[in-house]
C-alpha positions in Angstrom: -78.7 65.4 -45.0 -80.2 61.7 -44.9 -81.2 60.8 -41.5 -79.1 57.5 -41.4 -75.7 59.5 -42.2 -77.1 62.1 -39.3 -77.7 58.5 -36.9 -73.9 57.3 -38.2 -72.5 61.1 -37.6 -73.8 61.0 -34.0 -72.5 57.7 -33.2 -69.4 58.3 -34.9 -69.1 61.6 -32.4 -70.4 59.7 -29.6 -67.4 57.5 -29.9 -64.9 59.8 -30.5 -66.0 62.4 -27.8 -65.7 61.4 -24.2 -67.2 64.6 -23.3 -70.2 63.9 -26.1 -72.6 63.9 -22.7 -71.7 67.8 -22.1 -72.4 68.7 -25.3 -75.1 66.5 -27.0 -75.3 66.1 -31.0 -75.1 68.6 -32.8 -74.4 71.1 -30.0 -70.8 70.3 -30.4 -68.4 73.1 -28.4 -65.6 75.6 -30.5 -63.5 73.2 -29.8 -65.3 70.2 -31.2 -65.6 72.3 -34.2 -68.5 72.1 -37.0 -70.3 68.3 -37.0 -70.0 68.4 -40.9 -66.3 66.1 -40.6 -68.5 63.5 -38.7 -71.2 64.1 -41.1 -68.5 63.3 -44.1 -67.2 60.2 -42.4 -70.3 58.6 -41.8 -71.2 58.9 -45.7 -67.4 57.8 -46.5 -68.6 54.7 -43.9 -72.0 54.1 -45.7 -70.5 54.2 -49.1 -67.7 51.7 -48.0 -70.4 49.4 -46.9 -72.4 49.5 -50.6 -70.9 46.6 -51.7 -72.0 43.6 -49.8 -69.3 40.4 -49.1 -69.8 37.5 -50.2 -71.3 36.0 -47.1 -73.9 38.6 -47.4 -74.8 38.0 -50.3 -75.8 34.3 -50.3 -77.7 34.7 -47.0 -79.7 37.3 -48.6 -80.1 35.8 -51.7 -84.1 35.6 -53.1 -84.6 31.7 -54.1 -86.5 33.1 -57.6 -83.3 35.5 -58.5 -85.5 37.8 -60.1 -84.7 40.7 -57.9 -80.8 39.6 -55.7 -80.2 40.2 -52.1 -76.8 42.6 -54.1 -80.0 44.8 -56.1 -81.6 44.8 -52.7 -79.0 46.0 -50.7 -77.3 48.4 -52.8 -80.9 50.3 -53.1 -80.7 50.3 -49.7 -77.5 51.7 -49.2 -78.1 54.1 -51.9 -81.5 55.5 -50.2 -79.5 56.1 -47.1 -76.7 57.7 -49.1 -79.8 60.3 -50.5 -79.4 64.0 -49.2 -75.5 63.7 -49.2 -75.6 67.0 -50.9 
């Protein structure tokens, strides 16, 4: 498991769980269940976000266009995708 789709898991649970203070991630209760589903929402969430708008592209854009701010980000994305498993 890559440690940003553990940080988006937590927060994701966090959010969802009024009772996340009793039972601190990933020491969920029975009832809470396994924290895999937030594990596979916060990777569904990440991929969503691979593809960058428009907006992000052009303020990320590098002046030379060798290497884009899309190359850039997408690596990005993909390294916190890594450990999905």
């Amino acid at each position: 498991m890559s440690e940003m789709i553990e940080r988006v898991a937590k927060a994701i649970y966090e959010e969802d769980d009024p009772w996340h203070k009793a039972w601190p991630w990933p020491n969920l209760n029975e009832s809470q269940g396994s924290p895999e589903p937030y594990r596979r929402i916060a990777a569904a969430a990440i991929k969503a976000m691979r593809e960058p708008s428009e907006a992000m592209i052009e303020a990320g854009q590098q002046t030379d266009e060798t290497i884009t701010a899309v190359d850039v980000y997408r690596a990005m994305i993909d390294a916190a995708l890594v450990g999905e498993g």
